[in-house]
C-alpha positions in Angstrom: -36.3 -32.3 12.9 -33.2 -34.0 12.0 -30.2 -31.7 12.0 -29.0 -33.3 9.0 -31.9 -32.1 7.3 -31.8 -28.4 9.2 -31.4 -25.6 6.7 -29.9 -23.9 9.3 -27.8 -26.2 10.2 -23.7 -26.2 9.8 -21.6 -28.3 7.8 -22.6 -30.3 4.2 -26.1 -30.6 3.5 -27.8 -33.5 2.1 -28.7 -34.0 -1.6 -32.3 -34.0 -2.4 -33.2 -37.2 -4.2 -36.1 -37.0 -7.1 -39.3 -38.1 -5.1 -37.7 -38.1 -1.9 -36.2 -35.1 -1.4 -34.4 -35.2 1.7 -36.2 -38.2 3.9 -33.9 -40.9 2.4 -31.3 -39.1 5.6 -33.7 -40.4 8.3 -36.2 -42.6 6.5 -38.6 -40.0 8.3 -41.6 -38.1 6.4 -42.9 -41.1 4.9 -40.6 -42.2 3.3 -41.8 -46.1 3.3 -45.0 -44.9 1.5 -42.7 -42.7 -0.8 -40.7 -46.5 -1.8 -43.6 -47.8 -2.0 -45.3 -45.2 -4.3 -42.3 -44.7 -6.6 -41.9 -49.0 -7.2 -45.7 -49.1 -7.9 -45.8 -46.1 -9.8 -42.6 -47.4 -11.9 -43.9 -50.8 -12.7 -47.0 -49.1 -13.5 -45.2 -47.0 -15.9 -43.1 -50.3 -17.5 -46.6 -52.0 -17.8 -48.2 -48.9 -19.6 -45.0 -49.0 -21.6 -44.7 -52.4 -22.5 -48.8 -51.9 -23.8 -47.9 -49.2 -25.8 -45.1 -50.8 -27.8 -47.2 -53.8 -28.1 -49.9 -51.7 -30.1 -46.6 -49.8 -31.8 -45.8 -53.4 -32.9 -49.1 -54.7 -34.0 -49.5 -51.9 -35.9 -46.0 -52.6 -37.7 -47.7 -56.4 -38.4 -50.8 -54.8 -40.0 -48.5 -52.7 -42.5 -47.1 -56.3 -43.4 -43.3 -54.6 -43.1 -41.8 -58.3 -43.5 -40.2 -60.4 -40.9 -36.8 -58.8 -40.9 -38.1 -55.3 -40.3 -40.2 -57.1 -37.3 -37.1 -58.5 -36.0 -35.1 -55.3 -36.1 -37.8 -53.7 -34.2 -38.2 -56.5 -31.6 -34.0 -56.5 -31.0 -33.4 -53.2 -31.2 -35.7 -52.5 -28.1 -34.7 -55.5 -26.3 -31.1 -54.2 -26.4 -31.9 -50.6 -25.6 -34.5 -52.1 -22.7 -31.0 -54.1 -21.2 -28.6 -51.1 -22.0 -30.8 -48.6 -20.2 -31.5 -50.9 -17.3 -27.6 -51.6 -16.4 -27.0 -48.1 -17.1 -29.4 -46.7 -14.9 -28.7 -49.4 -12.2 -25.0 -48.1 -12.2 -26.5 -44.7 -11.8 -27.9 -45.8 -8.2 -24.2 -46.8 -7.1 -21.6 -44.5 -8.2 -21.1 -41.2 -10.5 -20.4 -41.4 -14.2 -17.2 -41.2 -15.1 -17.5 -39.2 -18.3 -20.5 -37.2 -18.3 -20.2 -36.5 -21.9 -20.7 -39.9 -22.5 -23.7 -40.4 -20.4 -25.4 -37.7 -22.1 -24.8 -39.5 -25.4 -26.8 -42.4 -24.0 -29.6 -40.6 -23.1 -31.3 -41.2 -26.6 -30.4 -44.8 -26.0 -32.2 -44.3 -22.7 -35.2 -43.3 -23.7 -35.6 -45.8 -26.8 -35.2 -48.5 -23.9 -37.5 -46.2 -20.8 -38.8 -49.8 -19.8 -35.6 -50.9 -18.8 -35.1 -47.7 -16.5 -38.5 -48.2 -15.1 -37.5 -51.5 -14.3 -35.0 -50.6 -12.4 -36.5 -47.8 -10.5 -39.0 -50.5 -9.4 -36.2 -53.2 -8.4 -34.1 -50.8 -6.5 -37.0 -49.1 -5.0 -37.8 -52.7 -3.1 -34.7 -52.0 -1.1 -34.1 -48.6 -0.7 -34.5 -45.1 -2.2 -33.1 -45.3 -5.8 -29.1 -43.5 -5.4 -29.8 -43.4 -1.6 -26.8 -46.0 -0.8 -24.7 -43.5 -3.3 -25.7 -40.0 -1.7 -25.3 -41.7 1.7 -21.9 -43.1 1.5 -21.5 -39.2 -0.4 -22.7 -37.6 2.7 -21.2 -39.3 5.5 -17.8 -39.1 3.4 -18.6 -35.4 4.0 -19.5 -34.7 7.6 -17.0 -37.1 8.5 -14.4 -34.6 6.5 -15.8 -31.3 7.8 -16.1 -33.1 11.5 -12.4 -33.5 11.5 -12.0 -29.9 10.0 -14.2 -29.0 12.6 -12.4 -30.7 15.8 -9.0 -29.8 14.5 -9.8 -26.1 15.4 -8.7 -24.9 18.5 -10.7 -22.1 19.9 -11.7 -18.8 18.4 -8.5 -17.3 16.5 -10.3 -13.7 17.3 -10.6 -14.4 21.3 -6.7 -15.2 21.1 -4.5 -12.9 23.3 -2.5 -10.8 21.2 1.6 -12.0 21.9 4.1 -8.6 22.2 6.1 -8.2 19.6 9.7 -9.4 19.5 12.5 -6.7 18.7 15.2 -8.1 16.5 18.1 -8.6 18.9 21.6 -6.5 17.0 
């Protein structure tokens, strides 16, 4: 077992990523079928998707809505679809800086979930969606508590007690 990966191990612990818990460390525990799984399984998911909005769309052109409530429809999820894709696709990079305003977006999100799935799939081509963030992340961290670490100099409680000095008059 990898001692990055060792419960018992001392020192910062790698983050658990969604589907891949902790294999992304050591692309061990088959984690190739893992990428694999998740990009199938998201472009799946966009397909499915993309079906279901088409029947959500047909169904608008069968209540004979009009053209401009057609084209509202067809906009409004092409924007959302590109919003949530760029946003989730930043996710795999770096950390948000407001949180707040992430959370705002999550409606926005989940209008546009093809766009997410679709990015899932693209970055899962390459690597573990977020693995290049948690591993630049991790290293930053056992490189920190390594120096921590190797700045120590022995065991403070195995140190030889020095006499104490009288104040001189």
């Amino acid at each position: 077992m990898n001692d990055a990966t060792d419960p018992t191990a001392t020192g910062p612990q790698p983050e658990p990523l969604r589907f891949f818990g902790t294999t992304w460390v050591g692309h061990d525990g088959g984690y190739g079928l893992r990428r694999a799984g998740v990009a199938a399984g998201s472009l799946a998911a966009a397909v499915a998707g993309a079906y279901v909005l088409r029947l959500a769309y047909e169904g608008l052109a069968i209540a004979q809505v009009g053209g401009f409530v057609n084209g509202l429809v067809l906009i409004m999820f092409a924007v959302c679809t590109a919003l949530a894709f760029r946003k989730t696709w930043e996710g795999f990079t770096r950390r948000p800086a407001d949180p707040a305003r992430e959370d705002a977006l999550r409606g926005l999100k989940a209008i546009g979930f093809i766009g997410s799935l679709l990015a899932y799939f693209v970055r899962s081509l390459t690597e573990a969606p977020g693995e290049k963030l948690l591993r630049a992340e991790y290293e930053t961290a056992r490189a920190r508590y390594e120096k921590r670490r190797g700045a120590r100099t022995g065991n403070p409680a195995a140190r030889k007690k020095r006499p104490k000095r009288t104040k001189r008059p």
